[in-house]
C-alpha positions in Angstrom: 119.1 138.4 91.4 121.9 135.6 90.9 124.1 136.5 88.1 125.6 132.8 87.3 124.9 129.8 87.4 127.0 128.6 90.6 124.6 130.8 92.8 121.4 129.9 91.2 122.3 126.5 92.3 123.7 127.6 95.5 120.2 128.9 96.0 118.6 125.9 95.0 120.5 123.8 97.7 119.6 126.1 100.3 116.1 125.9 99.5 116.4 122.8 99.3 117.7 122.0 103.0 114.9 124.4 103.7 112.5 122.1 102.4 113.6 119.5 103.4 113.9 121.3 107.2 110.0 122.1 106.6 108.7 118.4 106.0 110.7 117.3 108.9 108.9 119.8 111.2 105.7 118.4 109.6 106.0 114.7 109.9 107.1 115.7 113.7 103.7 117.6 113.8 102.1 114.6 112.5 103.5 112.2 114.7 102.8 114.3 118.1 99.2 115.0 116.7 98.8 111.6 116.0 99.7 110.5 119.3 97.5 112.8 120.8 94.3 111.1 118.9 95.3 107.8 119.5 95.1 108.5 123.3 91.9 110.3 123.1 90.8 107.7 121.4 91.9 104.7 123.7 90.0 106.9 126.5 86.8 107.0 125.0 87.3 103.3 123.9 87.8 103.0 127.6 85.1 104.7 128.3 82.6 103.1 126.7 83.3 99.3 127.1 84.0 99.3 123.1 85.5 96.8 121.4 86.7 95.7 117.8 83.7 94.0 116.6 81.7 97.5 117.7 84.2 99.7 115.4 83.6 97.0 112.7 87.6 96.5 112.9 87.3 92.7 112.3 89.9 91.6 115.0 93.0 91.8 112.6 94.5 94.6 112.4 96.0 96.1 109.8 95.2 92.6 107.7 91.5 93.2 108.1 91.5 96.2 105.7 91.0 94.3 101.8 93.4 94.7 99.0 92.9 94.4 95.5 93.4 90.7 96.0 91.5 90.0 98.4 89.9 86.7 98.2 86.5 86.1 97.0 83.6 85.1 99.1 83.3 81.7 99.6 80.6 80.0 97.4 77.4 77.9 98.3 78.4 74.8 98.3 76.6 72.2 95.0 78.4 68.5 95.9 78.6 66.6 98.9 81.0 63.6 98.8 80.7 60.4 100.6 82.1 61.7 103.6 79.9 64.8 104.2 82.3 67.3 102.3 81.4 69.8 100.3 82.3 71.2 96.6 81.4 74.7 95.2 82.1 73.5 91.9 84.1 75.5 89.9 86.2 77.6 92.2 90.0 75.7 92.3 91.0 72.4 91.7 88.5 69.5 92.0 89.0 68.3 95.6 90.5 64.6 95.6 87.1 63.0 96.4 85.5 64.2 93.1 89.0 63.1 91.2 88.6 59.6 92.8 85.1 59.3 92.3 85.0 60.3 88.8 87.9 58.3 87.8 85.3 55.3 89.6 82.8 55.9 86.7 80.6 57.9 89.3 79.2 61.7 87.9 78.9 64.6 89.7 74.8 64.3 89.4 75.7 61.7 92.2 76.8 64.0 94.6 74.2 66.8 94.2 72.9 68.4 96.7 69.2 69.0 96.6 
C-alpha cells in the first residue's frame, strides 16, 4: 500500500498511461473491425445490384440523416399569384407577389385556390 502521497499519485499516472494505452488498443480495434464491415458490406451491395434509394439512404450522405432542425415539410400550397406561383400562407415572409398585390388593394380571397 502507498504510504504518501507522491506514490499514490505516481500510481495514478501509471494507471493512467495504462488507460489511456487501453482505449488506444480499442479505438484501433474499432477501426480495423470497422473496416472489415464496411467491405463485407460493399460486397454484398455488389452482390445484389443495391443501391441508395434500396437502403432508404436518400442519396446524401451523411446530410441525409435529420437533425433537430431539420426543416419542416413543405406545406400544401392555399394562393396562386398571377403568374402561376404558389403561397402556403403562413410559413415565412409573404412572397413579393402577395406584398405587391395587397399594397394594389387586391385580398388574398383573390388568389385562392379552390
Amino acid at each position: 500500500m502507498a504510504s504518501t502521497l507522491a506514490d499514490i499519485n505516481s500510481q495514478i499516472k501509471k494507471h493512467d498511461e495504462q488507460i489511456a494505452q487501453l482505449r488506444k488498443q480499442a479505438e484501433d480495434l474499432r477501426n480495423q473491425e470497422r473496416a472489415g464491415v464496411i467491405e463485407e458490406l460493399r460486397k454484398k451491395i455488389a452482390e445484389f445490384g443495391l443501391t441508395a434509394s434500396d437502403l432508404k439512404l436518400g442519396g446524401r450522405g451523411a446530410a441525409a440523416k435529420r437533425s433537430a432542425g431539420a426543416a419542416a415539410p413543405k406545406a400544401a400550397a392555399k394562393y396562386r399569384g398571377p403568374t402561376g406561383e404558389t403561397w402556403s400562407g403562413g410559413r415565412g415572409r409573404k412572397p413579393r407577389w402577395v406584398t405587391e398585390a395587397l399594397a394594389a388593394g387586391k385580398s388574398l380571397s383573390d388568389y385562392e385556390i379552390k
